[in-house]
TORPA-4810 file (N, C-alpha, C, O; in nm, 3 decimals):
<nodes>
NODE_1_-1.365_-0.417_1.104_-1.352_-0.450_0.964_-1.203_-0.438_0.927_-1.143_-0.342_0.974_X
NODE_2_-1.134_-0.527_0.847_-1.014_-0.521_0.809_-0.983_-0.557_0.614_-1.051_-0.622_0.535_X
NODE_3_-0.934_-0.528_0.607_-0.846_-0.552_0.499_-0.887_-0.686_0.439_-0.861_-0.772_0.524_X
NODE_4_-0.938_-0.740_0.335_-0.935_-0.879_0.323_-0.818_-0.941_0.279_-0.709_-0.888_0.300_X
NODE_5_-0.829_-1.054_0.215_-0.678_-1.067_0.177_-0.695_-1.095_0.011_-0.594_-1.116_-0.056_X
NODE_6_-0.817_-1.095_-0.044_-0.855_-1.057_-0.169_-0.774_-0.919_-0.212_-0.685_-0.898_-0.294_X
NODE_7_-0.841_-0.842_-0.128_-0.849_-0.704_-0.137_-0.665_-0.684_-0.160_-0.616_-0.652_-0.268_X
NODE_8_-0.586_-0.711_-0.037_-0.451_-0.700_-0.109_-0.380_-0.778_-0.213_-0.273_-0.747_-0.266_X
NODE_9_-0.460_-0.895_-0.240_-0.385_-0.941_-0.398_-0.404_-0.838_-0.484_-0.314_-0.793_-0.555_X
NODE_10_-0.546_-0.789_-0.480_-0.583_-0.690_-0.621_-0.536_-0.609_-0.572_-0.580_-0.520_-0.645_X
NODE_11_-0.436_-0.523_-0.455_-0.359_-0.400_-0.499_-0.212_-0.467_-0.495_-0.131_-0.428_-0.579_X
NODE_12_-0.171_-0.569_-0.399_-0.060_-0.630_-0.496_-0.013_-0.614_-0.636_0.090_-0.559_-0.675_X
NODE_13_-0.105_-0.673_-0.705_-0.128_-0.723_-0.863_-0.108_-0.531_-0.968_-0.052_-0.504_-1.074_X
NODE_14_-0.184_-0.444_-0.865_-0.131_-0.289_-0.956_0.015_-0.277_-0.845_0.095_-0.295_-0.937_X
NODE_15_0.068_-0.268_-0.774_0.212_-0.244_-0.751_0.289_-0.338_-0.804_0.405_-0.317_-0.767_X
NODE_16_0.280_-0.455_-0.891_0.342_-0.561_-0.919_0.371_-0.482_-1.112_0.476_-0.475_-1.176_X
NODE_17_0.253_-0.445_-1.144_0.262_-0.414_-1.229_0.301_-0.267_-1.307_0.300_-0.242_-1.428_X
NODE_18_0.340_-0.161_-1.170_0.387_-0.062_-1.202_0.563_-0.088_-1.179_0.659_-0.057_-1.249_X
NODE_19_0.554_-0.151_-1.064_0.712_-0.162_-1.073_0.737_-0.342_-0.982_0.734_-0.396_-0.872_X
NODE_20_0.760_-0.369_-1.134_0.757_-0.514_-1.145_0.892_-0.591_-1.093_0.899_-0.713_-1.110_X
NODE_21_1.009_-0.511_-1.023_1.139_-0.567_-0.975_1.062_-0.584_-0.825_1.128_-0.632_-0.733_X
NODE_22_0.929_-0.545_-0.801_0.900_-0.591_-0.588_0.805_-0.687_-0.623_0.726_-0.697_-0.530_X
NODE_23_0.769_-0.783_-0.740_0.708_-0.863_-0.774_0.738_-0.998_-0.700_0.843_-1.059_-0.722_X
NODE_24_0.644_-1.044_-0.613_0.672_-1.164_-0.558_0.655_-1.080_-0.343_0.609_-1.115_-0.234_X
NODE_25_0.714_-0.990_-0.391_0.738_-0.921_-0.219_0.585_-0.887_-0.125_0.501_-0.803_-0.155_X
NODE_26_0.582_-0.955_-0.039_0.470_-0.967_0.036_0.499_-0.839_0.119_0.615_-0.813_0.154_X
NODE_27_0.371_-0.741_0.158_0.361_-0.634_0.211_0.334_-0.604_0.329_0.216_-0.626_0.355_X
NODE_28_0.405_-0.552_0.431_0.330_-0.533_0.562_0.243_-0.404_0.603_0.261_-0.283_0.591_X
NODE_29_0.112_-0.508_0.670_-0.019_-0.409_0.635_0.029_-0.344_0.744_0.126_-0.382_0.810_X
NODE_30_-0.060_-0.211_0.772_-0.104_-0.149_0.915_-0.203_-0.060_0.921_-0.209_0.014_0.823_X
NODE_31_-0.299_-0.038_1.021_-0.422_0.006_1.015_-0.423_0.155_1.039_-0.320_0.196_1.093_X
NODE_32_-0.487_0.216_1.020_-0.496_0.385_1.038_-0.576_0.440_1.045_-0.618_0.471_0.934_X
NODE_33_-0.649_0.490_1.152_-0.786_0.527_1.174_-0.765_0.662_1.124_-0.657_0.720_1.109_X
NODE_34_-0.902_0.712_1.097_-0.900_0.833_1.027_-0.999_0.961_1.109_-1.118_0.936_1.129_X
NODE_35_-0.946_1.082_1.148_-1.011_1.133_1.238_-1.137_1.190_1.218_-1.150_1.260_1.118_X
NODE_36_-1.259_1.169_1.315_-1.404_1.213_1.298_-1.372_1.360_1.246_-1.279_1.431_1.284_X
NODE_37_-1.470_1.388_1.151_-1.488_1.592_1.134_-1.620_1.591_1.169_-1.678_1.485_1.194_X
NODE_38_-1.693_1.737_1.175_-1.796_1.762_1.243_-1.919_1.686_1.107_-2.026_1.642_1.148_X
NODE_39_-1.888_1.678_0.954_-1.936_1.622_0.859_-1.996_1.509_0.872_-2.111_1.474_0.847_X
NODE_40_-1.840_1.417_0.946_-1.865_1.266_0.950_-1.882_1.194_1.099_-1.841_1.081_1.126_X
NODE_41_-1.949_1.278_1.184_-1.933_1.230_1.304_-2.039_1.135_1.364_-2.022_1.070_1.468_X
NODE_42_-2.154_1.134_1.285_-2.237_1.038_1.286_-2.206_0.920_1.212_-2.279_0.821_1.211_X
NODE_43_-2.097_0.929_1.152_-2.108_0.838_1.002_-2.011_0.738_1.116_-1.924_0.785_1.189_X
NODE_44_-2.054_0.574_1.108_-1.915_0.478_1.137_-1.730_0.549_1.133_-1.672_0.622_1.053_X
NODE_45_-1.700_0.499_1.226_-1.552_0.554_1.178_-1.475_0.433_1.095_-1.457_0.316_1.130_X
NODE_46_-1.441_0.490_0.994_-1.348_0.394_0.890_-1.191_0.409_0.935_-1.153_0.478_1.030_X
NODE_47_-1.119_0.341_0.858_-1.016_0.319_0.836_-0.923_0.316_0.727_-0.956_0.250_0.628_X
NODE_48_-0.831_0.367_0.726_-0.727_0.349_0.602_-0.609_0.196_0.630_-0.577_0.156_0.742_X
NODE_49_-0.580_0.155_0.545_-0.517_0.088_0.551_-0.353_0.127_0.445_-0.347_0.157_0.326_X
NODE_50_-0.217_0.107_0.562_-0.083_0.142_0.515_-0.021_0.033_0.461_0.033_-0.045_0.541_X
NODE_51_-0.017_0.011_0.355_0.047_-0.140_0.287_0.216_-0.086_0.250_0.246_0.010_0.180_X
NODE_52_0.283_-0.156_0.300_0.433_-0.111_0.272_0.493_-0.230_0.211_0.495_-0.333_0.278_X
NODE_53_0.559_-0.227_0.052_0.656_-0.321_0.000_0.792_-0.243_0.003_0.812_-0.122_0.018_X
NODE_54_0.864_-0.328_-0.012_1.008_-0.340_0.065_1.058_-0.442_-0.077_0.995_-0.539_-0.121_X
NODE_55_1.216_-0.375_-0.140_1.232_-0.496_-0.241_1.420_-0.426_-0.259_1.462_-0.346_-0.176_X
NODE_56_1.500_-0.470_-0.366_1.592_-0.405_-0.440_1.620_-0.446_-0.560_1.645_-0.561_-0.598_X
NODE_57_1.612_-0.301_-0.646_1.676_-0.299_-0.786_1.779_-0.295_-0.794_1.862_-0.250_-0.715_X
NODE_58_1.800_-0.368_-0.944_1.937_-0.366_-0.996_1.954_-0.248_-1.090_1.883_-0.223_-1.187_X
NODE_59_2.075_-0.169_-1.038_2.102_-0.050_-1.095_2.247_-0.073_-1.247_2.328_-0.166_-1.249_X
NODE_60_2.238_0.037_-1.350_2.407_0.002_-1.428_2.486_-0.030_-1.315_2.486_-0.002_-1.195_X
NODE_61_2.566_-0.113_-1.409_2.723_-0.094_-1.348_2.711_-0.196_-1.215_2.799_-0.187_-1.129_X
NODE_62_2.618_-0.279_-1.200_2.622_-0.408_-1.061_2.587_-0.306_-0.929_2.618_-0.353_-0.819_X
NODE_63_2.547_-0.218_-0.929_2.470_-0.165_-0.797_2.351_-0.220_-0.767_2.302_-0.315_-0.829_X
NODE_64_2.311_-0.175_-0.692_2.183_-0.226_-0.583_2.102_-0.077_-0.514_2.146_0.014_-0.443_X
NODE_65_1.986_-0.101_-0.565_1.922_0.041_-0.489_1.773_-0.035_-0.437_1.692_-0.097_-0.507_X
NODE_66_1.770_-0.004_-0.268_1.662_-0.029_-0.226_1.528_0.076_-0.280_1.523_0.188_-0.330_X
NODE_67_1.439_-0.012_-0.243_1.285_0.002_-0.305_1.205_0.018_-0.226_1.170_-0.084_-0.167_X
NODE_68_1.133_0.154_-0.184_1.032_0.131_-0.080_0.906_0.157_-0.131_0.929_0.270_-0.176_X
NODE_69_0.746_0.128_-0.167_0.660_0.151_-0.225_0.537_0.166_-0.085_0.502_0.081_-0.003_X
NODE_70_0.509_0.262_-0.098_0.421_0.326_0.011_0.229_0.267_-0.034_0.192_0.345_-0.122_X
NODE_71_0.162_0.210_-0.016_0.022_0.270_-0.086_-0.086_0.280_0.045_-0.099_0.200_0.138_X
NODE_72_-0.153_0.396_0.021_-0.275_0.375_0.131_-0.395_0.328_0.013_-0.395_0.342_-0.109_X
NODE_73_-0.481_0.274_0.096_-0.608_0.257_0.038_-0.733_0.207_0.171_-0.707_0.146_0.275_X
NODE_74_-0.849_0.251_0.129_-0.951_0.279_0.203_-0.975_0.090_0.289_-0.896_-0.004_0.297_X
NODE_75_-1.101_0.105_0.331_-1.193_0.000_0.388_-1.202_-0.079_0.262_-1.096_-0.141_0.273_X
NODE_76_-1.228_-0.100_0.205_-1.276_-0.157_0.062_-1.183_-0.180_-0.035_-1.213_-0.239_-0.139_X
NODE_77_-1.059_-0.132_-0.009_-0.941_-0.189_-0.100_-0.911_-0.117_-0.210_-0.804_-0.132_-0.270_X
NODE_78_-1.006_-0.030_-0.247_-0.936_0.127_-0.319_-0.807_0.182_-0.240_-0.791_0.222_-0.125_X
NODE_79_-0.706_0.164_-0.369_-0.595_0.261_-0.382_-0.611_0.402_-0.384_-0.637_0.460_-0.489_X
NODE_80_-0.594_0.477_-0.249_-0.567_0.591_-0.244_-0.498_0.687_-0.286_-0.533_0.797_-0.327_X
NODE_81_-0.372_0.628_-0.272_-0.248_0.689_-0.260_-0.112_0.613_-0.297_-0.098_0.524_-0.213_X
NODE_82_0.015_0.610_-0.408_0.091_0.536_-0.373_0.229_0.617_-0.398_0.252_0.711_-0.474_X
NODE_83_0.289_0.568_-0.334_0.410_0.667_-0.345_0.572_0.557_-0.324_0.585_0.452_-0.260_X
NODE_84_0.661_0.623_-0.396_0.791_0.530_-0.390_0.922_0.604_-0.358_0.966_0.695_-0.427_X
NODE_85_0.977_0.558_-0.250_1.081_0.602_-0.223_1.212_0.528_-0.251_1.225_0.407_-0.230_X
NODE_86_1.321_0.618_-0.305_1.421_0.547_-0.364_1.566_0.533_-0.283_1.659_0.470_-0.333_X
</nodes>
């Protein structure tokens, strides 16, 4: 099972809209298996999926500061997690 590509427009569309200067920036996926616990060891093993945008803002004064926007989200395209590094 993977990622659809539904599934990353609609988390596109919330990173587009929290920080709207990586708007347009296509994301590179990557898959992340998630390790069995004794809970889930009968259960299918899922996956997370690592969506990484990549962009640069314009800072005062004619600078330039790169943009890195981290998000995990499950099998199903729930946003887990998103995080931004500056």
């Amino acid at each position: 099972m993977s990622l659809s590509s539904g599934n990353i427009k609609t988390i596109s569309v919330r990173v587009y809209k929290k920080f709207p200067e990586l708007k347009g920036v296509s994301p590179s996926v990557s898959k992340q298996s998630i390790p069995n616990t004794k809970t889930s060891s009968k259960a299918i093993q899922n996956y997370r999926y690592l969506l990484t945008y990549k962009g640069v803002a314009a800072m005062p004064g004619g600078y330039m500061m790169n943009r890195i926007v981290r998000v995990v989200a499950n099998h199903k395209g729930k946003v887990l997690k998103m995080a931004l590094s500056k």
